[in-house]
C-alpha positions as CSV (number, residue, x, y, z in Angstrom):
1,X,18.7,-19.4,-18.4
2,X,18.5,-17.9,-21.9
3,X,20.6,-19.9,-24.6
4,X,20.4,-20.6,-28.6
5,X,18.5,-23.9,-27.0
6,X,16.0,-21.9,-25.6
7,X,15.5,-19.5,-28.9
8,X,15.5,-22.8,-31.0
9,X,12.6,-24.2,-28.8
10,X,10.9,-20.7,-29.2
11,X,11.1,-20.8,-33.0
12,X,9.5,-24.8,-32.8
13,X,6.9,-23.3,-31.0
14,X,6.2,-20.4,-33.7
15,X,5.2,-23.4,-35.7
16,X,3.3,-25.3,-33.5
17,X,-0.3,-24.5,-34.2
18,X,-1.8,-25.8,-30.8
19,X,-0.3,-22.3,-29.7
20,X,-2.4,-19.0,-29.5
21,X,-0.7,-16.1,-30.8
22,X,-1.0,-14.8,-26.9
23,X,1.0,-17.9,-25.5
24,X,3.4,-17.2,-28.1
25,X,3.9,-13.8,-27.1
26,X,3.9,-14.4,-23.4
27,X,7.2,-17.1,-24.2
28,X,8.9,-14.2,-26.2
29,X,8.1,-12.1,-23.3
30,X,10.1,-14.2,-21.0
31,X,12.8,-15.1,-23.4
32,X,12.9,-11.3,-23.4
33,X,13.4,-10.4,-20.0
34,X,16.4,-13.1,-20.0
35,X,18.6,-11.8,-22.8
36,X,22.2,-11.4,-21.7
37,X,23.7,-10.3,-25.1
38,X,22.6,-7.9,-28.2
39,X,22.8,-11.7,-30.2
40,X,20.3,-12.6,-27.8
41,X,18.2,-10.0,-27.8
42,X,18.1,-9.5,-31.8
43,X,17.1,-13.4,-31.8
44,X,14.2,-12.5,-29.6
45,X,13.1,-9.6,-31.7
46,X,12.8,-11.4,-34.7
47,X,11.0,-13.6,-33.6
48,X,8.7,-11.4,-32.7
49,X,8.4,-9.3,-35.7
50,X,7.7,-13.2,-36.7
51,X,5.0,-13.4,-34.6
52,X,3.5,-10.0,-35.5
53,X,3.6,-10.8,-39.1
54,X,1.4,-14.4,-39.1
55,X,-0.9,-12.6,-36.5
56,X,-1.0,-8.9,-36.3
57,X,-4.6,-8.4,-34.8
58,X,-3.7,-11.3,-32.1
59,X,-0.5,-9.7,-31.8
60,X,-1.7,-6.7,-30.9
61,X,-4.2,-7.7,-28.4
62,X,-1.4,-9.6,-26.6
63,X,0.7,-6.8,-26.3
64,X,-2.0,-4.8,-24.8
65,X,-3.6,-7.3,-22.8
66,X,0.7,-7.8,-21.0
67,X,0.4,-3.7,-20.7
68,X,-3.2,-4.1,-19.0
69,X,-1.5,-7.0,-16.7
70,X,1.8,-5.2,-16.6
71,X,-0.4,-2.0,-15.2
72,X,-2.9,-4.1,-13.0
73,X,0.5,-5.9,-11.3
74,X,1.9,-2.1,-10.7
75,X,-1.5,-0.9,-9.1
76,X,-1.7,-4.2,-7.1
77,X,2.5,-3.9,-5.8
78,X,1.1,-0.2,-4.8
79,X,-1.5,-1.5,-2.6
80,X,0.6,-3.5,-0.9
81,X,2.9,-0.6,-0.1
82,X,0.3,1.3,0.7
83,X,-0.9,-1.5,3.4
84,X,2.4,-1.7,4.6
85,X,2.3,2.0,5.9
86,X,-0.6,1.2,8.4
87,X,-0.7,-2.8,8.9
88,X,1.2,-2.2,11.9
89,X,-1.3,0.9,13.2
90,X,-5.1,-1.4,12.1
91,X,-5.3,-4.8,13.1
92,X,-6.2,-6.5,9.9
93,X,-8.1,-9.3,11.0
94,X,-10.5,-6.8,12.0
95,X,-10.9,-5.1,8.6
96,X,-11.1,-8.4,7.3
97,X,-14.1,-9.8,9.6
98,X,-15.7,-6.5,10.2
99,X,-15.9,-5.0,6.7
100,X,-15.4,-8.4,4.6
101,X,-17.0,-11.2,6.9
102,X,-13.8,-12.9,5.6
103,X,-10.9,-14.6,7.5
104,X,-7.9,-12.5,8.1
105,X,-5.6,-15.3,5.7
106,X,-8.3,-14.0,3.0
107,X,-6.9,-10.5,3.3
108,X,-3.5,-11.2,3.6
109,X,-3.2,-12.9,0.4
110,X,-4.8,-10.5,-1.1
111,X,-2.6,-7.6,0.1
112,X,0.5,-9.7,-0.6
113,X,-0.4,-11.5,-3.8
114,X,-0.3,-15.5,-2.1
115,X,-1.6,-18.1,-5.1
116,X,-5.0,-19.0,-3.9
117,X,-5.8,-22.4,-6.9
118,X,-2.7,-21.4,-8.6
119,X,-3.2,-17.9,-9.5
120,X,-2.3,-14.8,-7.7
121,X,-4.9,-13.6,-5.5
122,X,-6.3,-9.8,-5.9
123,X,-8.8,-7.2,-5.2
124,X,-11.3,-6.9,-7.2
125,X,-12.5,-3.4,-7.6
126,X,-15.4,-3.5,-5.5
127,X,-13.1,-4.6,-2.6
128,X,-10.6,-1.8,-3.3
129,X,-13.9,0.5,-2.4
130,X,-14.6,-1.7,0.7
131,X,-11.2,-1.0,1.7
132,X,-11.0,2.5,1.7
133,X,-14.4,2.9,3.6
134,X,-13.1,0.8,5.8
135,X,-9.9,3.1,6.4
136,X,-12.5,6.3,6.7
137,X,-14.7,5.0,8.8
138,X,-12.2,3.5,11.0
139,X,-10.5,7.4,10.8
140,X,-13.8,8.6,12.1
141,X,-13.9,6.0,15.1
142,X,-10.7,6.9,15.9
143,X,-10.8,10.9,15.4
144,X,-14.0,11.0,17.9
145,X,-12.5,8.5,20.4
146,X,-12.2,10.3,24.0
147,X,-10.7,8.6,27.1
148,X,-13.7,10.3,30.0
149,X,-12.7,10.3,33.7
């Protein structure tokens, strides 16, 4: 919950040097998304334009790396949509041996983001690639498969 507390805390932080300016921002960030009143929210934004002014080169590299994250966590929700559609249709486990030589729990936290040592497990672009030739070739197993008499 977001109270003066919590903005008080913030502002200790600003002054504790053990801090990087990306840890900083990442707390704002939060603090942020917790606002429930224009007081609130012009607390947070000072504190920022704080932040900005002590460190404007760190500043902006934490602001772009959150929109690289905030992007990356979009692409990554998309996948799992895009799973979603077809999970049902392929058997996953067989994507997962067949194309990965991995375990079928290896594929299903990456589709669904599961904390594998504490951080969110993801493809990696070279698996996003193994993925989709899976999904082809499987296509073209499928598209010449014929039941013979």
């Amino acid at each position: 919950m977001f109270n003066n507390n919590s903005i008080r805390e913030t502002e200790g932080c600003l002054k504790n040097t053990n801090m990087t300016t990306r840890e900083r921002f990442e707390q704002l960030k939060a603090l942020d998304m917790n606002v429930r009143s224009a007081i609130e929210q012009e607390k947070v934004n000072i504190e920022l334009e704080k932040l900005a002014d002590i460190d404007p080169e760190g500043f902006e590299s934490a602001v772009m790396e959150s929109a690289r994250q905030t992007l990356y966590d979009a692409k990554s929700l998309t996948i799992k949509k895009q799973m979603s559609q077809i999970s049902d249709i392929v058997s996953m486990s067989y994507i997962a041996k067949t194309y990965f030589s991995k375990s079928s729990s290896w594929l299903s936290q990456r589709i669904n983001q599961l904390d594998v040592n504490g951080k969110p497990a993801r493809f990696l672009p070279e698996e996003i690639e193994v993925l989709n030739f899976a999904f082809k070739d499987i296509s073209k197993k499928v598209g010449k498969f014929r039941i013979s008499c």
